[in-house]
N, C-alpha and C positions, 0 to 999 in steps of 0.2 A: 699499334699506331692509332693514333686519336682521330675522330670521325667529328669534323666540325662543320660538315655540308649538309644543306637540306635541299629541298625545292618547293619554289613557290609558284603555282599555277602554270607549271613544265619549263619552268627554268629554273636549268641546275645553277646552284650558289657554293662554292669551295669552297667558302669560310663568312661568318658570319656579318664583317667590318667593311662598308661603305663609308663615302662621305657625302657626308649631307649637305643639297643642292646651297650654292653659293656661298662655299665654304673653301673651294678648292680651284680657286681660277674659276674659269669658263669651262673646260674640259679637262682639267688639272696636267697643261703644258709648264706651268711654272713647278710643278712639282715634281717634274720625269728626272730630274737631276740630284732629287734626295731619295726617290724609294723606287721600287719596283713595280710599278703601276699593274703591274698582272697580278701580283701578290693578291689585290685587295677582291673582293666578294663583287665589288661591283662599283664603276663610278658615278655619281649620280650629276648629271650634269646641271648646271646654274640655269634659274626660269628661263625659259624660253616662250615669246612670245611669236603672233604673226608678224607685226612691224617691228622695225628697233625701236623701244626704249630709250631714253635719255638717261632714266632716274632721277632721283629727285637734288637740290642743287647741296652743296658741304657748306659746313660741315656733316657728314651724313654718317660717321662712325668715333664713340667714343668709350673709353674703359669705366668700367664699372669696380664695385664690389665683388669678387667673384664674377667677375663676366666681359661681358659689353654692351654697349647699345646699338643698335643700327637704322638707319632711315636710308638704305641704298635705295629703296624702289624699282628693285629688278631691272634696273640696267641691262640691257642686250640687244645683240646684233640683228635679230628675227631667225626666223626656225629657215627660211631659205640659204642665208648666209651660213648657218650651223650645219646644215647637208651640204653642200659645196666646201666648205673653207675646214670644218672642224670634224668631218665621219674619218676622213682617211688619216687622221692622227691618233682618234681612239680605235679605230678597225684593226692598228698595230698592236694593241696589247691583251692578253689572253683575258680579259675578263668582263662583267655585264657591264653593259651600257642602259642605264637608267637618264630616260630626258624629263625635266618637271618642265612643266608647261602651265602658261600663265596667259590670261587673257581679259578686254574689259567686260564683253558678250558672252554669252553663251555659243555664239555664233564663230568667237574667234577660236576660242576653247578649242572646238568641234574641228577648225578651219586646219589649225598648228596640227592636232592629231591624224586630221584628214594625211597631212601633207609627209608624216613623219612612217606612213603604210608602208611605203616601199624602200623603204632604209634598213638596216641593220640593226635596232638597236632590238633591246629585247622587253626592256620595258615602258611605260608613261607614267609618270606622277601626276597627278593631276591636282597643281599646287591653290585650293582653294582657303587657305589660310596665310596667304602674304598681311598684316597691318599695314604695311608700310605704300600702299595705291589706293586713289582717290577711289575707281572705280573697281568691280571684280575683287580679286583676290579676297580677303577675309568676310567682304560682302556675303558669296556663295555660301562661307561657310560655317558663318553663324546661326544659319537659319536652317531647320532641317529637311522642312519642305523643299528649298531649293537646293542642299546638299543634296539628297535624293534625285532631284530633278536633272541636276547636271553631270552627274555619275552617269544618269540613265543616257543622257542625248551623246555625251562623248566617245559612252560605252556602246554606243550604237553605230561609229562612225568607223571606230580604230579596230586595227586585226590584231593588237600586241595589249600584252595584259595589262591591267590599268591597277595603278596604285593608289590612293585618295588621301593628299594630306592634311592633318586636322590640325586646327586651332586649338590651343587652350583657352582663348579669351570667351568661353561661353561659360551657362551656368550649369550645364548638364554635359558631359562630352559621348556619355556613353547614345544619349539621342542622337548625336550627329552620326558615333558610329556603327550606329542598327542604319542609319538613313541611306548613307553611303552604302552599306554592305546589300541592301535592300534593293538601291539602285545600280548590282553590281558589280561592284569594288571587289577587284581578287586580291586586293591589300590594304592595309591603313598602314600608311606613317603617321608618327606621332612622337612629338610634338612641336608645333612652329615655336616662334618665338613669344612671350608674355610680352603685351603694349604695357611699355614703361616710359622714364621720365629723369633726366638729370638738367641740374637748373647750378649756372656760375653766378656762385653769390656774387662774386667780385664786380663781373658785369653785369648781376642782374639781369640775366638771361639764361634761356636752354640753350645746351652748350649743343643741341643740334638744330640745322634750319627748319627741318620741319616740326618741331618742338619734341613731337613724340616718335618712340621709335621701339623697333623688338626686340628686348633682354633677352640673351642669351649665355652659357655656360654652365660652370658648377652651381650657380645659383637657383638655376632653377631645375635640377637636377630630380628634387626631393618631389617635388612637383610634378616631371615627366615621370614618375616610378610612379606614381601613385597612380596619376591617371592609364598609363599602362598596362596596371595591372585591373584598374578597374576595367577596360576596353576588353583585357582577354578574358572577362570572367563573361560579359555580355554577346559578344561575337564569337564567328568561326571561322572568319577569315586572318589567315598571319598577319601582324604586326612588327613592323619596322621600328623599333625604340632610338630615341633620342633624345636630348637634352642634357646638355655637362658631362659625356662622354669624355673624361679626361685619361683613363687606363683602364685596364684588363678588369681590376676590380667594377668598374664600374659597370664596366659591359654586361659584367656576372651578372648583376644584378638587374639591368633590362633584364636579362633572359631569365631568372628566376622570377622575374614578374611577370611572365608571357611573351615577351619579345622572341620572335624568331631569326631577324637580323638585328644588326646597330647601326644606328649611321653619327659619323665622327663629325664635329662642326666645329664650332669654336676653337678648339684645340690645337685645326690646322693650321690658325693664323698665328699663335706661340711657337708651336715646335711643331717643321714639317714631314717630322717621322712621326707623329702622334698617331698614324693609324697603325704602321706596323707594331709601333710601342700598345696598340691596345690588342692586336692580335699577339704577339708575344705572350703578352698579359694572363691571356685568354689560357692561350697553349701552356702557361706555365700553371697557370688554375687547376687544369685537370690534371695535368702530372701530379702537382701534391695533394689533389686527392683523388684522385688513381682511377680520372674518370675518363671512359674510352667514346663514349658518344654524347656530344651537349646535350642530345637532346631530354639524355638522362634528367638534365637540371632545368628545361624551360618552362618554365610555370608553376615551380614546386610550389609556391607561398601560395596556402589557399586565400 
């Protein structure tokens, strides 16, 4: 039988395929009708902030080449509303609860995680690479000093292990992620979305209101491997891979970059079996070549 579990910072993971935050609903209720939500490794739930969010106004999602664009701006109810309304819906199904948390402070950051202690879930994201908010999100985490900084102060607050999401829109990523790992981080994910840009000729305008917004999909797939594998050759702490997760193959490939999990995004907004479709994938991978534990293949490409 194939062994496709690890753990990360004492939580065990049955298979490698998450979804990646704000990819899947709010706690992925609109998806309990197509898959079997315990199946997956872990859900990762959409940012959560201390107050509700509005996000930013539509058009705020449009297709791409190979992908899409987005300018949602983390829309959401606040992390109170998410403990009262939204624990006892994921508490029903056997598998990890990942919350990514968003905020404009340092102070709110600290405030959401504060508040997220005595709940169930088992891990935090600590999503400091959103584009698409005036204030915080990709703010944090272009800068290393202050990636550093706010690893340290959240990771000083929270009892549950803390995850640290990176941006690609820097010039070095491997700096941000010695900064994070330095200030803490029992995880990196990786990678948010690339700040992009589509413009209707017709109207003569960006076809989104906030003009710019985060590319996401196969497109910028080539891109997530890359800096991937560059992350795991610099750090020691596991790495969550993503970007254009569209099947099995692809996943292989995070994890032969160094990824120890995958998280599925885009994918789930075309087809909402796309995460079993990549764990299938996965399980069919090693069967034809006759391999009985992933971890035989994580990181092979030196």
């Amino acid at each position: 039988m194939s062994n496709l579990g690890f753990n990360i910072a004492g939580v065990e993971f049955k298979n490698p395929v998450m979804t990646a935050s704000g990819t899947f609903g709010s706690v992925g209720k609109e998806f309990e009708q197509f898959i079997d939500l315990s199946s997956l490794g872990a859900i990762v739930v959409k940012g959560i902030s201390l107050d509700p969010w509005d996000g930013n106004n539509s058009p705020r999602i449009a297709e791409t080449y190979g992908g899409m664009i987005n300018s949602v701006g983390l829309q959401n109810d606040g992390v109170d509303n998410f403990i009262k309304n939204d624990m006892k819906f994921l508490q029903k199904h056997d598998t990890n609860i990942i919350v990514n948390i968003a905020g404009k402070t340092v102070d709110e950051y600290k405030e959401v995680a504060r508040r997220l202690n005595d709940t169930d879930i088992d891990m935090i994201e600590l999503n400091i690479s959103c584009p698409n908010v005036k204030e915080g999100g990709v703010a944090f985490g272009t800068n290393a000093l202050m990636a550093e900084s706010i690893t340290k102060e959240v990771k000083s607050v929270t009892n549950k292990p803390l995850i640290v999401k990176l941006s690609p829109n820097v010039t070095d990523i491997t700096e941000i992620a010695r900064a994070v790992e330095n200030g803490g981080a029992d995880c990196i994910s990786m990678i948010n979305t690339l700040i992009g840009m589509k413009i209707d000729i017709h109207r003569r305008k960006p076809v989104l209101f906030n003009k710019i917004g985060g590319l996401s999909g196969p497109a910028i797939k080539p891109v997530a491997i890359r800096m991937v594998h560059q992350v795991s050759k610099t750090v020691k702490i596991p790495i969550i891979g993503m970007g254009g997760i569209m099947n099995g193959e692809d996943a292989i490939e995070f994890i032969m970059a160094g990824a120890t999990g995958v998280a599925v995004g885009t994918a789930n907004l075309i087809n909402p079996t796309a995460t079993m479709d990549v764990l299938d994938g996965i399980k069919k991978y090693m069967n034809d070549y006759n391999i009985t534990d992933l971890s035989s293949i994580r990181g092979i490409i030196d």
